[in-house]
N, C-alpha and C positions, 0 to 999 in steps of 0.2 A: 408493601413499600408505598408509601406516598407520594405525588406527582413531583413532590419537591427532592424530595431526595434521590431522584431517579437520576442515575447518570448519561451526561449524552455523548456521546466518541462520536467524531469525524474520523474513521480507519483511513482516508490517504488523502492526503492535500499535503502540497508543495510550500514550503515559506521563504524566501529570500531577502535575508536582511538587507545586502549589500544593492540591489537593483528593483526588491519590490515592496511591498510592504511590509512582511516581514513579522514584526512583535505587533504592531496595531494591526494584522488582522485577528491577531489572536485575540487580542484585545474586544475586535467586534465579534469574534466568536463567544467567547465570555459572557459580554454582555447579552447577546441572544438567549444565553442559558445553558452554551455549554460547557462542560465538563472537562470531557480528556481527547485527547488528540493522537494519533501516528502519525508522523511526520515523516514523511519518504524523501530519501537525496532526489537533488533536482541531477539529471541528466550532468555527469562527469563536465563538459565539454562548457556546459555554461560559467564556471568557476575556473575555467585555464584549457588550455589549449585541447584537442584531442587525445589522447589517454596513447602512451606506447610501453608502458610497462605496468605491473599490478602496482607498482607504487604511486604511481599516477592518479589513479584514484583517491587517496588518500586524503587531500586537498579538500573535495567536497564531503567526504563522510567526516571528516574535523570539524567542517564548519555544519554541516548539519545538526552534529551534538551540541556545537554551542548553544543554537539557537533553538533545539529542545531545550535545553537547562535554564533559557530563559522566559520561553513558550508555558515550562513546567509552575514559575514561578510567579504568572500569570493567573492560572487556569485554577479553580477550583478542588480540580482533581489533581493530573498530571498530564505529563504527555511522554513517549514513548518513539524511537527512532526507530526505522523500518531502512538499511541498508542495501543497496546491489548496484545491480549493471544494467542504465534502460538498453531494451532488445534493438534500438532504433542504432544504438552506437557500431553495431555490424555494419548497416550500411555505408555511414561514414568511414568505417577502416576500409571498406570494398571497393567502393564509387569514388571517395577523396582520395584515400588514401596507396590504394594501390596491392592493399594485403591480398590474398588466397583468404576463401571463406574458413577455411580449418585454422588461418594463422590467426583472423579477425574470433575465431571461437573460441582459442586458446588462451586470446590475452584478456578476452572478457573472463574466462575464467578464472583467471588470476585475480580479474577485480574482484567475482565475487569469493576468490579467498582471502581477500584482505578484507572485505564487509563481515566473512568470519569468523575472523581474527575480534571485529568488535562485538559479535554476540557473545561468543565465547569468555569473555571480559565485563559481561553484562553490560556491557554499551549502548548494545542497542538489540533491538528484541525479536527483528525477525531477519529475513533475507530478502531481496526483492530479484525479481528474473520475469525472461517470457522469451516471445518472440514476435517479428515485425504482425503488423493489422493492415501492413498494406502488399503489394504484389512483389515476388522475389524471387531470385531462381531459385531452384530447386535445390541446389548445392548452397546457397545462401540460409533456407527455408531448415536442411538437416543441420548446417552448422546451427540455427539458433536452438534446435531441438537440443544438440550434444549442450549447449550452455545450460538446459533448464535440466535434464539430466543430472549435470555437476553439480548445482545448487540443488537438487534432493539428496544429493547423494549427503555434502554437506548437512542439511539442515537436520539430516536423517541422525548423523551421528551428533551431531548440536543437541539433537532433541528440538528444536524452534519449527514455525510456519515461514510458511511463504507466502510472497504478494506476487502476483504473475501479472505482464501485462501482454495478453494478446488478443489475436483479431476475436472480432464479434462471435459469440456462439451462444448457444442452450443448450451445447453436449458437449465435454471437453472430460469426457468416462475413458478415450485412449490416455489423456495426462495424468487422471485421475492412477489411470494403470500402472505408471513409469514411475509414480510416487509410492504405489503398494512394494515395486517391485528393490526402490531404496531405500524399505524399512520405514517410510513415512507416508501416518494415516493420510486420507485424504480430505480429513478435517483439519488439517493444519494445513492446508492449502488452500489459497482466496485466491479467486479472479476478480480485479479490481477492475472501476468501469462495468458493471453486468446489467444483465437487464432485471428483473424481475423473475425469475425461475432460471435456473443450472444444475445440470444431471452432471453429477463426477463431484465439484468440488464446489466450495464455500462462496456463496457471492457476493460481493461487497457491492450493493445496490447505488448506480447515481440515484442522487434523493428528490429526482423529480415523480412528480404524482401519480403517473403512472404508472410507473415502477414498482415503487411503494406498494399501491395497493394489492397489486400480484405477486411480490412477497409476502404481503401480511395477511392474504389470503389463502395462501402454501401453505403457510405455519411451519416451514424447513428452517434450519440457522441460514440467519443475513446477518450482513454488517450494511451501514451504511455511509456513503461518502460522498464528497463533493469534485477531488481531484483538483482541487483548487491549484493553480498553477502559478499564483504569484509572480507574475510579467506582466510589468505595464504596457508591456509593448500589444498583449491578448489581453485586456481587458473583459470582454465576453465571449471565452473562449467556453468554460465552464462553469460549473456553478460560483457563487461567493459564499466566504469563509460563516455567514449567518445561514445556511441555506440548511443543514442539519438540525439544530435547534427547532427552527421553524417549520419543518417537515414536523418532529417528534411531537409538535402541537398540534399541528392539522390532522396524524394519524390519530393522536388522543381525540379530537374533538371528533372523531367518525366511530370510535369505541374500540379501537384496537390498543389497548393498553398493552396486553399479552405479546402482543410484536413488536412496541419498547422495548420491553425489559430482555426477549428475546435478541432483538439486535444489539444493545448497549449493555447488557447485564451475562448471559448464557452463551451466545456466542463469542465474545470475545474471550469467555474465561475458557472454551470449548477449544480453539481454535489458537490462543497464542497463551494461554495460562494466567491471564491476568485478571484482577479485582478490581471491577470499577465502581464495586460499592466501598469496600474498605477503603480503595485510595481516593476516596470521595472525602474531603474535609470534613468533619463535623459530622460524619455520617453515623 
């Protein structure tokens, strides 16, 4: 495969038509050289009020597929929606809102059986879940466990991956466990945000240089992302929407070709079943 034809996916960045930028980042994704995209729901709560039923959610995974389908129409390749429940919305049902940790668990799970409702419909392609990366009781701590439970259990009978958001690690072989144990490999399971090496599951590497280079020296499946978060109000909170592209040239220009095509080509077809050569234009 030649450098031109080589597909480049950003696996999780955020887009918000309505308050961020929205289609012209894709736009400067694009122009940077890339390809295909996963677009993850921005946190329920940003799009309407805090969530008190499964159909509450609903709101922001609607308008998420819009703005894949015009994301899609952009982009060289395509782009693909990543649906769930961020882990952060516990605390808000707990600390705002008033719930018991098991009731704040129960209704996120319902969010993510309505995000299953859209895979199952080929809507959107994978499940998203986790739990908090910052301090929480304990009883807070098992309820978010029981939420990422449900969502293998889910994804298990789906057949799909999952995006996980939780705190910092290099070992995450106990989650790795709880997904063997619902029927689902642990190759379809990504820790988004990773650093550069993860023992258990798939890491979706931030694409700073770093990083990079201790995955492409691993030679294990990566993905790589930027987690672009599309609020002007965080501006450099994380990387921008060109920052993927620009990576996949720096690591070509050091001679890692083999951990391109690995990240953008092998692992995504590994890990969520998709062809990002085929749904590559003109490929």
């Amino acid at each position: 495969m030649s450098e031109g034809t080589t597909p480049i996916l950003d696996n999780h960045l955020h887009l918000d038509p309505d308050h961020g930028r929205g289609i012209d980042a894709v736009r400067d994704f694009s122009r940077a050289g890339g390809t295909h995209l996963l677009v993850v729901n921005k946190p329920s709560w940003y799009l309407g009020d805090v969530p008190s039923s499964g159909s509450d959610f609903e709101t922001v995974f609607e308008r998420t597929l819009e703005t894949v389908a015009h994301a899609a129409d952009v982009l060289d390749g395509t782009a693909w929606a990543v649906l769930g429940v961020h882990p952060g919305l516990i605390s808000k049902l707990v600390d705002d809102r008033g719930y018991e940790p098991a009731e704040a668990s129960e209704l996120m799970c319902r969010g993510i059986d309505r995000a299953a409702s859209f895979v199952e419909d080929g809507r959107a392609i994978a499940l998203k879940s986790g739990r908090p990366h910052y301090d929480v009781t304990e009883a807070v701590w098992e309820a978010s466990n029981e939420v990422i439970r449900h969502t293998f259990d889910r994804a298990a009978t789906l057949e799909c991956a999952v995006q996980l958001h939780t705190e910092s690690s290099e070992d995450l072989t106990e989650i790795a466990s709880w997904a063997t144990d619902a029927g689902l490999a642990p190759t379809r399971v990504v820790k988004h945000y990773s650093a550069g090496r993860l023992d258990g599951l798939v890491p979706s590497v931030m694409s700073d240089r770093d990083r990079l280079e201790r995955a492409a020296a691993r030679g294990d499946p990566f993905l790589m992302e930027t987690d672009f978060v599309d609020d002007p109000d965080r501006p450099g909170a994380v990387l921008g929407p060109k920052t993927v592209p620009r990576r996949v040239n720096w690591l070509r220009d050091r001679g890692h070709e083999s951990a391109v095509r690995n990240a953008h080509v092998e692992t995504p077809k590994l890990v969520y079943g998709i062809d990002t050569v085929e749904t590559l234009n003109g490929s």
